[in-house]
Structures are given as structure tokens and as C-alpha cells.
N, C-alpha and C positions, 0 to 999 in steps of 0.2 A: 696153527703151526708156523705159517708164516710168519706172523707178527713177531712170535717168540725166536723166530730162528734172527730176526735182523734186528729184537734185542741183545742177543748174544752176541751179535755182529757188533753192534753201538757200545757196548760191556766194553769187548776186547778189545778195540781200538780207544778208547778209556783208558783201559789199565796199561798199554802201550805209552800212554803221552804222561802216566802218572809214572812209570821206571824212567825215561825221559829226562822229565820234569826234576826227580830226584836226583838221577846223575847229573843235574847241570845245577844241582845247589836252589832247586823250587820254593825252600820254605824258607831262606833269606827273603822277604817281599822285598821286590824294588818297583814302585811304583810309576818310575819315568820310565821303566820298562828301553827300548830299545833307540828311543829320542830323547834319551836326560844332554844334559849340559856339553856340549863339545862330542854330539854325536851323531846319528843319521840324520839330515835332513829332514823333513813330513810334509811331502806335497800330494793327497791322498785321489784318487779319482775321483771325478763327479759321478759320473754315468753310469748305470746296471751297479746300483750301493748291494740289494740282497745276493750278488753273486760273487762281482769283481772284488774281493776281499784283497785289504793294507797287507806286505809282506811285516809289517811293520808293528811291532808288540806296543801297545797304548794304552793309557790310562784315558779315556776318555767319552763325553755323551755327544751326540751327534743329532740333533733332531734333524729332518729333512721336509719339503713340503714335493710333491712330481703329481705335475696336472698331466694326463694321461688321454690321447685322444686316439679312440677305438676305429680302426678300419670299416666302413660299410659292408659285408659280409651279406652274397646275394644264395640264399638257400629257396630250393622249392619255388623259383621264379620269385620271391618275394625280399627285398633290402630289408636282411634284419642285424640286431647289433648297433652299426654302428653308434657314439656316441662318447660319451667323457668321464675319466675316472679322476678324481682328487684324493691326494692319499697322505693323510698324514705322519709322519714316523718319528720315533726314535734310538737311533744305534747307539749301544754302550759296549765298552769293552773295559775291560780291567786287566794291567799287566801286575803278574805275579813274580815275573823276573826280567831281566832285560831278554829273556828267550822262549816265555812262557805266559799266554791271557788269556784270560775268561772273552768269550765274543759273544753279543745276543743279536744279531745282524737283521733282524725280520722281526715286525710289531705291527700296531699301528692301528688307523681308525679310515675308512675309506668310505665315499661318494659317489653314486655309480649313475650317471644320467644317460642311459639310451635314447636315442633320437626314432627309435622302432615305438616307444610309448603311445606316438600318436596315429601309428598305424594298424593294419587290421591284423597283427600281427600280439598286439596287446600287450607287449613282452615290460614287465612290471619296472620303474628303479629300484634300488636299494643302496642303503648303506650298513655296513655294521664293522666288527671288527676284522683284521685280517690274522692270519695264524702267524704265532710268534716260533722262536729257534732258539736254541742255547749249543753253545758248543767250544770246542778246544783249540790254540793255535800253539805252533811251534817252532822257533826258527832252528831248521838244521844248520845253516850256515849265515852267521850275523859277524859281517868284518865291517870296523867303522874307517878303518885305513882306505878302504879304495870301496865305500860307500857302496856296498851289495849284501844284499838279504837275501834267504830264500827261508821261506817258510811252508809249512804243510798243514791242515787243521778238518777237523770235524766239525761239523750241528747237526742237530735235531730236532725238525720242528714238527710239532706233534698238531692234528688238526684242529683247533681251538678258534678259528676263524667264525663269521659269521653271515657270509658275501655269498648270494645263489642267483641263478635265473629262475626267474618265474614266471609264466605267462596262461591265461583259462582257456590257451587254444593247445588244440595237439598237434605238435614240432616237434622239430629235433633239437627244439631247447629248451622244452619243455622240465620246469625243475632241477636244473642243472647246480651243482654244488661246485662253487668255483674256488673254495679251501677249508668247509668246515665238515668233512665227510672224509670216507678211508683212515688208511692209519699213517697217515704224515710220508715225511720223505728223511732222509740222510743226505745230505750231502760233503762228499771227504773234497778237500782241494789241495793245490800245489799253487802259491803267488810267489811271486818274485820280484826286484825291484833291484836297479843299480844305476848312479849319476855319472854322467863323464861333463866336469865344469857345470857349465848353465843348461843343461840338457838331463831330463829325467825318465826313465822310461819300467814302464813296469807291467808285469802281463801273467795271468792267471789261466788255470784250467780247472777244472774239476766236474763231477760226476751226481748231481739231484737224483737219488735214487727212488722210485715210491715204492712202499712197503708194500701196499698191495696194489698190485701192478696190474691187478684187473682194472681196479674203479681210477688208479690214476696212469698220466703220462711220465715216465723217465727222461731225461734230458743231460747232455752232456753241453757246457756251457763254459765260454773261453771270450778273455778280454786281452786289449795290448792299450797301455795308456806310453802319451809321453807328455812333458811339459815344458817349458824354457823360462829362465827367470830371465825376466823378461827386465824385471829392477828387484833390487832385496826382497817386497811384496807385493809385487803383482806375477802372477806366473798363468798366461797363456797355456792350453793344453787339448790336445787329439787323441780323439779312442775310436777306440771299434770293438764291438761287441759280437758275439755269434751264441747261436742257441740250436741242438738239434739233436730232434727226438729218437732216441736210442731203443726204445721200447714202449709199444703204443698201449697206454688201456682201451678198453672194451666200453666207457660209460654212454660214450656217443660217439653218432656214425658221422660227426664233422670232420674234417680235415686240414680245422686250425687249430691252433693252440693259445696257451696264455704267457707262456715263457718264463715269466719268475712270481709276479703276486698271483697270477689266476691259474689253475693247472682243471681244463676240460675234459681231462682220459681223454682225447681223439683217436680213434680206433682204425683211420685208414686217411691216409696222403698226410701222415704229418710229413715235414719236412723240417728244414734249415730255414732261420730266421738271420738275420744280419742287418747290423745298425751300426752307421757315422755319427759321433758327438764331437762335440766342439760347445769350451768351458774355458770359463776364466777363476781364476782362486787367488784370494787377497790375503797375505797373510797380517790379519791390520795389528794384532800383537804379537807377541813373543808364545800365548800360549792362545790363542783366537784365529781359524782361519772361517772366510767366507767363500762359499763359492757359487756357481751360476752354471747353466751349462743347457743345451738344446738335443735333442735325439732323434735323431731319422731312419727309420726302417730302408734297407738300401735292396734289399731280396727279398720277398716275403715278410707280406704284412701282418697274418692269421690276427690278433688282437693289438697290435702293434701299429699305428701310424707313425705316430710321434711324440718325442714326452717335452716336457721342461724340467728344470729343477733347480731348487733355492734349498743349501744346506747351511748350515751353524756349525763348527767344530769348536769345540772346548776342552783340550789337552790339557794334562797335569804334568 
């Protein structure tokens, strides 16, 4: 019943963005979507890519590379966890009108080396795939006159992943499914963006809901980016990120979390997560940006030290 009832949920906010869609002229495709020739600028965030979603409607594929390095995590007198994740990705999006695109924000192929392997602790690596998302974006308010967006958008990422804990001793991390298990999540958001001159600033909220709220964690999760063109292409840029768990599952009695690739159900002291980046983005062509960028947990660590990240943008 549950599953069904928050396909009816994922249905309706569908059919919502497809009346929308239609009233704003959706089946003219325009492909440059909301950045064509003498229009918004696109200076996109580095940091938290599966969350802090572009107010910004694109035609474009975004591979990314984020080395991921896990907090030491001390359970039962014993250091276990810590250790490093490599995660491959890549974001596509498709604009269908300058107010309307396709998003698929979560992919990818991940590396999981815990530094617990060599302890009595046994706790296995793994790699495999991570579960992917499809979903809808929309800008209610797109003025190119004084350079402000707002947008609102759906996904869906159903659990297709392939990433677990395993370990032949008995813990509390014993087996743990860290995205190929339960029945995925929803998440609806609200991002926005608006330039005053050389000055960029853009900042998101929205709502990771899990279907079944037993076996996963809920999370409500908010970004604030800015950038400074610093010259025509290099742009200098600051975020912060937040994440915090709105409704705990039951799958395990830890009280960390994974915040966006790993979701552990923590069933008592989740909390709020909070992270400082600092990034740089080259726009080296006209339809090519590069970026760079560093990530530091500033409140609470749960799975979270600190990441890096190397992305590719290739707009049409």
C-alpha cells in the first residue's frame, strides 16, 4: 500500500508539470532551453551535484569524478567505517523548452575502501553500481532582464544500486544496504538563482523522501552557492551545504547517516550534517565549463569527512 500510494504521489505531480508544461507552449522543443544566445548566464555549483540542483533549464551531460573520504566511526569500543569512496558519475539533462527538462541527477559506478578491512572487525570493500533518478524541472519564474530564475522539479530514483556492508562478524553493520534495497525515494525541490554584475548566488531546498520509511532515512536538504567572475572565465565560488533527517528508519540502531549516495535507515540520533566548499569553474569555451572544488564537513561528520571533486560540463 505504501509503495502504491507514493506512486500516486509521483503520478500526480507528473501530470501537474505536464498541464504546466503545455500552458507554457512544452512541445515547441527548444533545446538551449533557458541559456540560448543573449540569455541567463550558467555558472552551475560544484558541490552536493545529487542534491543542489541548476535553477537553470539545460541541454546538457555532465560526467563528474568525487573522492569521498569516510569519517572513523567508533561503535561497540571498536573504529569501524572509516575509509574512502570513489564515485563515478554522470548528469544529463535535457531542455524541452526554455521553462521545461528532462533531469537524471544520480548514476554512476562507485569504490568503497574501508580502512576497518584490516581490523577484527572484517568489515568487506565493495564496489558496484549506485542507484540512478529521472525526474522533471520547471521554471515558475525565468526573467533574462535582471537575470533571476526560480525553478521547482521532481525525481525518482528507484533502488537499482549495487553498494552494501558486509562483514562474517555480528555488528550493527552487519549487511547493511547502502542504496540497492527498499523502494527508492522522491525527491520534490525549489532552486533558485539571480546575478547582481560580477556576483552569482543561487540556493536550493528541497525534500529526499523514502518510500518506505521503515528500511530508509528521510532527509530535508538545502544549498546556498555564490560565485564572482573573477575574469569572462574563471569564476571563483562558496557553498554550504546542510542535510537533516526529518524521519528516521528502523534498518540500523547507528546514529550516522549517508546524506546523499549512501542512505543507512539510522533509527536513533540522526541529526544535521553541515558542509563548507570552496571551487573554482573555468568557462574555457562558449559551450565547455570545468570545475574543481573541496568539501568539508563543518557539524557533524556521520559518513561525511570530506570530499573533492573534478566535473566536465558540456552544454548545447
Amino acid at each position: 500500500m505504501k509503495f502504491k500510494k507514493y506512486n500516486c504521489l509521483l503520478l500526480s505531480i507528473l501530470f501537474v508539470f505536464s498541464l504546466a508544461a503545455g500552458q507554457a507552449g512544452a512541445f515547441e522543443i527548444d533545446w538551449d532551453g533557458s541559456i540560448g544566445q543573449g540569455e541567463h548566464k550558467y555558472i552551475p555549483a560544484i558541490s552536493n551535484p545529487l542534491f543542489n540542483e541548476t535553477p537553470y533549464i539545460t541541454t546538457e551531460v555532465r560526467p563528474i569524478y568525487i573522492h569521498h573520504e569516510i569519517e572513523s566511526q567508533h561503535i561497540l569500543g571498536t573504529s569501524l567505517l572509516g575509509g574512502e569512496v570513489d564515485l563515478v558519475a554522470a548528469e544529463i539533462r535535457v531542455a524541452l523548452t526554455d521553462n521545461l527538462g528532462i533531469i537524471a541527477t544520480k548514476d554512476g559506478f562507485a569504490w568503497i575502501d574501508f580502512d576497518s578491512t584490516t581490523n577484527a572487525a572484517g568489515i568487506e570493500d565493495d564496489e558496484g553500481l549506485a542507484n540512478i533518478s529521472l525526474g522533471l524541472k520547471y521554471a515558475l519564474w525565468n526573467n533574462y532582464e535582471d537575470q533571476s530564475i526560480l525553478s521547482v522539479g521532481v525525481e525518482y530514483e528507484p533502488p537499482t544500486g549495487g553498494l552494501s556492508i558486509d562483514t562474517p562478524l555480528a555488528n550493527p553493520l552487519d549487511n547493511i544496504d547502502l542504496n540497492e534495497a527498499g523502494d527508492g525515494f522522491i525527491d520534490v525541490f525549489a532552486t533558485g538563482a539571480k546575478r547582481f554584475g560580477k556576483i552569482g548566488v543561487q540556493g536550493s531546498v528541497g525534500g529526499n523522501i523514502a518510500i518506505d520509511n521503515d528500511h530508509d532515512s528521510s532527509l530535508v536538504h538545502y544549498s546556498l552557492h555564490a560565485d564572482y567572475e573573477f575574469t569572462e572565465h574563471v569564476y571563483p565560488m562558496l557553498e554550504f551545504n546542510g542535510f537533516t533527517v526529518v524521519d528516521h528508519g528502523s534498518r540500523t540502531p547507528l546514529g550516522i547517516e549517508g546524506v546523499d549516495v549512501f542512505n543507512l535507515g539510522c533509527s536513533d540520533g540522526c541529526g544535521t550534517v553541515l558542509t563548507a566548499a570552496g571551487g573554482l569553474r573555468i568557462r574555457a569555451t562558449d559551450h565547455l565549463l570545468l570545475g574543481a572544488g573541496i568539501e568539508k564537513s563543518i557539524a557533524r561528520d556521520d559518513l561525511l569527512d570530506w570530499r573533492s571533486y573534478f566535473d566536465l560540463i558540456l552544454h548545447f
